[in-house]
N, C-alpha and C positions, 0 to 999 in steps of 0.2 A: 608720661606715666609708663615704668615697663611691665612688662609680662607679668614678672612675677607681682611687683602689686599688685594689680587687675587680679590676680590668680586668690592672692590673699586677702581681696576684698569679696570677693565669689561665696554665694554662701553657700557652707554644708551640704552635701548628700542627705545626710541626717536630718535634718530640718528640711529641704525641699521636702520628704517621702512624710514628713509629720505636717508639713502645712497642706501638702497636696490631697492627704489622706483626709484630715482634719475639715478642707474645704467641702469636698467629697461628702461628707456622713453632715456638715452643716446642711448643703444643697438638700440629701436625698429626708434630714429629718425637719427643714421645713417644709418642705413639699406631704410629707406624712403628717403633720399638726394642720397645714388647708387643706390637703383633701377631709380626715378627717373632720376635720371642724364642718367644713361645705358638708359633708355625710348628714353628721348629725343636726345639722340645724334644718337641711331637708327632711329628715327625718320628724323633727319636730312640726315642721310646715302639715306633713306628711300624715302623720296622726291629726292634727288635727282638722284640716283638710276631711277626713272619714270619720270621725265622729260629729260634724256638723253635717256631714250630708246622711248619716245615720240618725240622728235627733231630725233634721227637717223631715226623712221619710216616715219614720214615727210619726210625729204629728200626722201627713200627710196623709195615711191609710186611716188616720181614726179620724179624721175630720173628712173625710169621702165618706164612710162610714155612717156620721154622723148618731151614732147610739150609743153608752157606754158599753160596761160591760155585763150589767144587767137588761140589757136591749132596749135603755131607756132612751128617748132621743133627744137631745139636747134645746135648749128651748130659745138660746140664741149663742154667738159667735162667745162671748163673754163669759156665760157656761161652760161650754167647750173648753178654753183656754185655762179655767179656775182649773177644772177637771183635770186637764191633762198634766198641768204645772205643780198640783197637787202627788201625783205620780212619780215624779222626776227626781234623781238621787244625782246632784251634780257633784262634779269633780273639786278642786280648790281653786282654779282657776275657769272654772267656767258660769257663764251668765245664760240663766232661763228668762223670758220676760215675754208675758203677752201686751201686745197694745191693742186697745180700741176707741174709737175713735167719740168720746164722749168729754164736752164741753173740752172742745179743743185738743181732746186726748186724754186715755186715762192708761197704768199700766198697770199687771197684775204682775209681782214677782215674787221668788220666794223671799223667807226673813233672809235679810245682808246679802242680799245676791243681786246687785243691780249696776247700772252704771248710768253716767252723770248726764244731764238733759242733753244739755248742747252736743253729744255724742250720740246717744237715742233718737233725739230729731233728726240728727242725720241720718241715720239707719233708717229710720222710716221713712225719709222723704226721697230716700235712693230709689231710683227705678229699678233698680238691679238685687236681683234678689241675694247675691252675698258680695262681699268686699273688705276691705281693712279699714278700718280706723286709729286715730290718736285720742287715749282717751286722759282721765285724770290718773288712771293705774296705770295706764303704757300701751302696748302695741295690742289691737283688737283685731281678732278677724272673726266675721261675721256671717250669717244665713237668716234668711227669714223667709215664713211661706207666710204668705195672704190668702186669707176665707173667708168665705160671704156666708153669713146666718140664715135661716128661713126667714126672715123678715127682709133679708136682702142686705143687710148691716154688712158695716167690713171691718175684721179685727187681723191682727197679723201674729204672726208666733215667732219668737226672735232669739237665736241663741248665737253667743258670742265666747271667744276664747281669747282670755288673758295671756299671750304669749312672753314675757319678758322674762317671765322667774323660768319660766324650760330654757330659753335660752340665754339667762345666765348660769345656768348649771351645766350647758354646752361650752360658754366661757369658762367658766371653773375648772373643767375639766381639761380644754386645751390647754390652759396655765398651768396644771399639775403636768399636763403628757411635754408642755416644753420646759419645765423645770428637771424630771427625770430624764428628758433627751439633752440637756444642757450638763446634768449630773455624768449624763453616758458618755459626751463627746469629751470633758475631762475625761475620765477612764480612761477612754480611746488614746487621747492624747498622749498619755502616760505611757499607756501599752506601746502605741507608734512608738514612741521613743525609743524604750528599751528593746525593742523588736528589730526598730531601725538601725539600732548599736550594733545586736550582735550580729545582723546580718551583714553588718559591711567590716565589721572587727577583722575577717580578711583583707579587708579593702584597704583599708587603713594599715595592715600589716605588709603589705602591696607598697604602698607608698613609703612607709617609714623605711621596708629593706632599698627600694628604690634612691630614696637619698642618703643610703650608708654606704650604696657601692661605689666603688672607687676602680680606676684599673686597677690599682694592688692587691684590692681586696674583693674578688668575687665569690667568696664563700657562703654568702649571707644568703640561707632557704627560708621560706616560709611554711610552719607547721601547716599540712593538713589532714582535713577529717573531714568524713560523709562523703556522697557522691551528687553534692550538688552545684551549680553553676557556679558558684563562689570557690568551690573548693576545686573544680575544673578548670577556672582562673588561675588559682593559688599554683595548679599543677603546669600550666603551663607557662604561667613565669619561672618558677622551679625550672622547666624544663630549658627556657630561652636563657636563664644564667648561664645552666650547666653546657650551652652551645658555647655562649660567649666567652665564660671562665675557659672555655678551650681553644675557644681561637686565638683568646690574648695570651695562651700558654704555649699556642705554637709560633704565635708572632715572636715572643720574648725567646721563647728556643730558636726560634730561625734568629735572633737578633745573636742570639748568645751562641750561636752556634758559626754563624758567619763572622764575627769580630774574633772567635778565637782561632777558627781555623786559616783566615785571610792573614791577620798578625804574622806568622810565622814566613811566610814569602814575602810581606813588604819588608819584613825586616831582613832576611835574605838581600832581597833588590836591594835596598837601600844601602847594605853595607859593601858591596860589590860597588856600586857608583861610586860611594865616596872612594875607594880603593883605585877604582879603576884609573888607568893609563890607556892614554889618545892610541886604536891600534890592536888596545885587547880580546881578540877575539872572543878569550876565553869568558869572560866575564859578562860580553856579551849574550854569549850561549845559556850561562844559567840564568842569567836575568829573564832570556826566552823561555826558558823551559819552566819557571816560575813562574811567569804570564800566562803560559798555556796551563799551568796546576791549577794557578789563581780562577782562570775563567772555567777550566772543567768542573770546580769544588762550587763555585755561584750559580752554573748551569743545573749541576746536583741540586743546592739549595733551592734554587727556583723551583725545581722537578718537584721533591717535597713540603714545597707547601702551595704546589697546587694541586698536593694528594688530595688536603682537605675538601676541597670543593667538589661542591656533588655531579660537575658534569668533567672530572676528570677522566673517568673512563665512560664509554660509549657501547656497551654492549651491541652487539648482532648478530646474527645466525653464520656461523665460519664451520666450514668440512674441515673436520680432527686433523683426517689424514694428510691435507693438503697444506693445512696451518704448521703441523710438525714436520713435513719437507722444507717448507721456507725455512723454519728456523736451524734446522740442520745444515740448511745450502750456507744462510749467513753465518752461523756458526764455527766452520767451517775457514773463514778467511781469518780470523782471532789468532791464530797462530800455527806453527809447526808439528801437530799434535797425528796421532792416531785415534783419528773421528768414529765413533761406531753409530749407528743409528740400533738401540738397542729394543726400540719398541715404536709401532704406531697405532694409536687409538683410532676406534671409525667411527662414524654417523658425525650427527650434526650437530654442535656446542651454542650457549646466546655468552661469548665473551669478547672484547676487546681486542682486537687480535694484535694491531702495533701495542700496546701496553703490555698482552700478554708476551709476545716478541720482545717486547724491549726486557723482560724479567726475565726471559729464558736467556738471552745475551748475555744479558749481565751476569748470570750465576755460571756460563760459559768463560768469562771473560775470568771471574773470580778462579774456575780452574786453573787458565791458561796460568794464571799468577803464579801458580801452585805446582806447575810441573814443569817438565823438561821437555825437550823437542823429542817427541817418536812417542812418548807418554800413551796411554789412550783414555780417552774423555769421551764416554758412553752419552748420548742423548734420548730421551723417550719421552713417549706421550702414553697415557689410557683413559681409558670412561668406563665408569661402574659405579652403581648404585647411586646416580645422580650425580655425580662429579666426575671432573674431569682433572688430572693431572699431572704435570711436565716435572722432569726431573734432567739432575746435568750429575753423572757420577763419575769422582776422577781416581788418579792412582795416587794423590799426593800426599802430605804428612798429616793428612787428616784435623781433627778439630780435638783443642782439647776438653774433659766433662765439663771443667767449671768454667770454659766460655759458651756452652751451647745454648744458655739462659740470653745471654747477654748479646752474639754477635750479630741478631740483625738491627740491634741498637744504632743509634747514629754515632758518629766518629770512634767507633768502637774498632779497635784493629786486633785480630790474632796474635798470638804469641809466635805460630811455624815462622820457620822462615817466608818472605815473603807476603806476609801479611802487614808490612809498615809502607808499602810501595803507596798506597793509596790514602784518601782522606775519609775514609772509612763509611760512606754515603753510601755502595755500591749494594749492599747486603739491605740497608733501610729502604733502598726505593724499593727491592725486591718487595719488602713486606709491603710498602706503603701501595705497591699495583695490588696485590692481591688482596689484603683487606678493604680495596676500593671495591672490590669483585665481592664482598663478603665470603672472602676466601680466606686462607690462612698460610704460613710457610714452615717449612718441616726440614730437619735437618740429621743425618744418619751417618754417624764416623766412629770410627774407631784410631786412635793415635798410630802415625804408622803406617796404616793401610785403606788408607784414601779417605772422603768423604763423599756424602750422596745429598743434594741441594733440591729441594723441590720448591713448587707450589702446587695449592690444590684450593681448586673452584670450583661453585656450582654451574654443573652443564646447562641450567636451565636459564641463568644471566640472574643479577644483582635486580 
C-alpha cells in the first residue's frame, strides 16, 4: 500500500474535530443526567428520611405527655393512637397506622391509607424501630415508636412512605433532561461541523494551492483575512512560495544565464579546432584565452548565486580607515592609472570587509576598463548618519541616462567604448554584495566626463 493511499484513507480533520468534540459533550452530558439523577433521588431518600423522623417526634412528645389537649389523660395506648391519627393530614403517598396488640393485633388507620398484612407484620415484628420494605404498592420506607399504656399495654404508632411514584417522576425527569441533551448534542454536531469547515477552509485552501504548484508555476497565494493562527499559516506559506518562487527564478536565471553566455566561447573553441593545423600556435592562444573567459564568467556565476544565501556575507566590526587603505593598496596593482585616495572615513563599521573589497575592486577594475594609462581613478570611503560608503570615480566616457536603470543588471554591457571587453557580471556582483549588506549601489555620470560608482551600507551590519 503506498503513502498516498494510507493518506487517502486517513480520515478528515473535519470529522476528527466533530467526533472528538461530539464524544466530549456525550462524556460530560452523561456524567450530568447521573450525577443528577443520584441528586435527586437522594434528595427524595432525603425528604423523606425527615418527615418520618418529624411524624415519629410528634407522636413521641404527646405520648410522654400522655394528655390531650384539653389536659385530659388518656385512658389506654389505643386512645392515644385513635387521638393522635385522628390529627394527621397525610401526604398521597404516605401511611399513618397505629397497632395494638389485641387478639393477635389490631390496627387503627385512616380511611384508604393502609398497607398489606404480610408487610405490617413485618414492621411490627422488626426490632428496629425504622427500615424498608416491599410492599403490594412498591418500595416502603418506614418508623415506628412503641408506647406502653397506664395499664402497661403496648401499642406502636407506625408511619411509612410510598417511594416509587417520587422516584419515577426523578426517572421522567432524567428521560426528558437525556432526550434534550441528545436534541443538544445533534445541534452540537451540526454546529462542529460547520464550524469545523470554516476553520480549516484555509487548511484546505493550503493543500489544494499545495498540489497546483508546479516548478513552472509558483504564482499560486492563498487569500488571507483576520489575525488568527490559520491565517498566520496562510501567511506563511504565502511567505515560503514567494522564497521559493525566487530561488527557482534564480536557478532558472543562473541556468539561462550560463547556457547563453558559455555558447558563445564553445562555439569560438570548437570552430578554431576544427580549423586548426598541427603547429598553430595561434589558435591555440584563443582557444586559451576562451577557457580562461569561459572559467572567469562560471566563477562570476557561481559568485551570484551564492549572493542568495543568507551566510554569503559575514559581517564584523572592521576600522573604516584601515579597510579603505587595503583597498586602495590593492586597487592600485589594476593597472597603469593615476590612483588618488580621495577620502577616508573613521571609526568603526559591522561589514564584510573581503565582500566589501571584493566590490570596491570590482568597480576599480570597471574604471580601469574605461581609461587610459596616467588617467586618474579617485578612491574614498565615509560614514555618516549610519552608513558607510565607498566610491571609485574615473575620468572615462562616463555612462549613458538610458543605461543608468539597467547597468548593474546581469550580462548587461555599456554602449562606451570598452564596455563589450567583459561578460557583464562585474557591475551585478557589485550590487549582489551590497544588498546582501541590505545596502544598495549608486551610480553618478555624466557622458563625457567620467563616472562616480559606489556602494552604500549600513555601518551598523545587516
Amino acid at each position: 500500500m503506498t503513502a498516498t493511499t494510507e493518506r487517502r484513507r486517513a480520515v478528515p480533520a473535519r470529522v476528527l474535530i466533530m467526533g472528538w468534540l461530539l464524544l466530549l459533550m456525550i462524556v460530560v452530558l452523561a456524567a450530568v443526567c447521573l450525577v443528577t439523577r443520584n441528586i435527586l433521588r437522594q434528595q427524595v431518600y432525603t425528604h423523606v428520611s425527615n418527615a418520618l423522623e418529624q411524624e415519629a417526634f410528634e407522636y413521641h412528645e404527646i405520648a410522654a405527655n400522655g394528655v390531650d389537649e384539653e389536659q385530659r389523660r388518656f385512658a389506654s395506648v389505643e386512645d392515644l393512637l385513635a387521638h393522635h391519627l385522628a390529627l394527621q393530614h397525610t401526604d398521597d403517598d404516605e401511611v399513618i397506622l397505629g397497632w395494638v396488640p389485641r387478639d393477635g393485633g389490631a390496627t387503627l388507620h385512616q380511611p384508604s391509607k393502609t398497607l398489606d398484612e404480610p408487610t405490617l407484620d413485618g414492621i411490627v415484628a422488626a426490632r428496629t424501630t425504622a427500615g424498608t420494605a416491599d410492599s403490594d404498592s412498591g418500595r416502603v420506607h418506614w418508623a415506628k415508636v412503641v408506647t406502653q399504656g397506664p395499664q402497661r399495654e403496648r401499642g406502636a404508632f407506625i408511619i411509612a412512605y410510598l417511594v416509587d411514584r417520587d422516584l419515577r417522576e426523578v426517572d421522567t425527569t432524567i428521560r426528558t433532561l437525556a432526550m434534550v441533551s441528545l436534541a443538544g448534542l445533534l445541534f452540537a454536531g451540526a454546529a462542529a461541523w460547520i464550524v469545523a469547515g470554516q476553520i480549516l477552509a484555509p487548511v484546505r485552501l493550503v493543500r489544494l494551492a499545495a498540489a497546483e504548484i508546479t516548478e513552472q508555476d509558483l504564482t499560486k497565494r492563498i487569500p488571507t483575512k483576520g489575525n488568527d493562527d490559520i491565517a498566520a499559516l496562510a501567511e506563511q506559506f504565502n511567505a515560503m512560495l514567494g522564497r521559493l518562487e525566487q530561488a527557482f527564478a534564480t536557478q532558472r536565471e543562473f541556468l539561462d544565464d550560463a547556457s547563453h553566455e558559455l555558447r558563445t566561447p564553445i562555439t569560438i573553441i570548437r570552430g578554431h579546432l576544427e580549423l586548426m593545423e598541427p603547429g598553430d600556435t595561434e589558435v591555440i592562444r584563443i582557444c586559451t584565452d576562451e577557457l580562461d573567459r569561459m572559467s572567469r564568467i562560471v566563477d562570476d556565476l557561481l559568485l551570484l548565486a551564492k549572493a542568495e544565501r543568507p551566510d554569503f556575507v559575514q559581517p564584523e566590526p572592521v576600522e573604516l580607515a584601515e579597510l579603505t587603505s587595503d583597498v586602495h593598496a590593492k586597487v592600485r596593482a589594476l593597472g597603469d592609472r593615476d590612483w588618488r585616495l580621495e577620502g577616508i572615513g573613521t571609526g568603526t563599521v559591522h561589514v564584510d570587509p573581503q565582500r566589501v573589497t571584493q566590490a570596491v575592486v570590482q568597480l576599480a577594475h570597471n574604471a580601469v576598463q574605461h581609461t587610459r594609462d596616467g588617467d586618474q581613478i579617485k578612491v574614498g570611503s565615509a560614514c555618516h548618519e549610519g552608513f558607510v560608503s565607498f566610491w571609485i570615480t574615473d575620468t572615462g566616457p562616463g555612462v549613458a541616462p538610458d543605461e543608468l536603470e539597467v547597468i548593474f543588471e546581469r550580462f548587461t554591457r555599456g554602449t562606451a567604448p570598452g564596455h563589450r571587453s567583459g561578460a557583464g557580471l562585474g557591475l551585478a556582483i557589485v550590487r549582489a554584495i551590497a544588498e546582501a549588506h541590505h545596502g544598495n549601489v549608486r551610480v553618478v555620470s555624466t557622458p563625457g566626463q567620467g563616472a562616480s560608482f559606489g556602494i552604500e551600507l549600513p555601518a551598523g551590519g545587516s
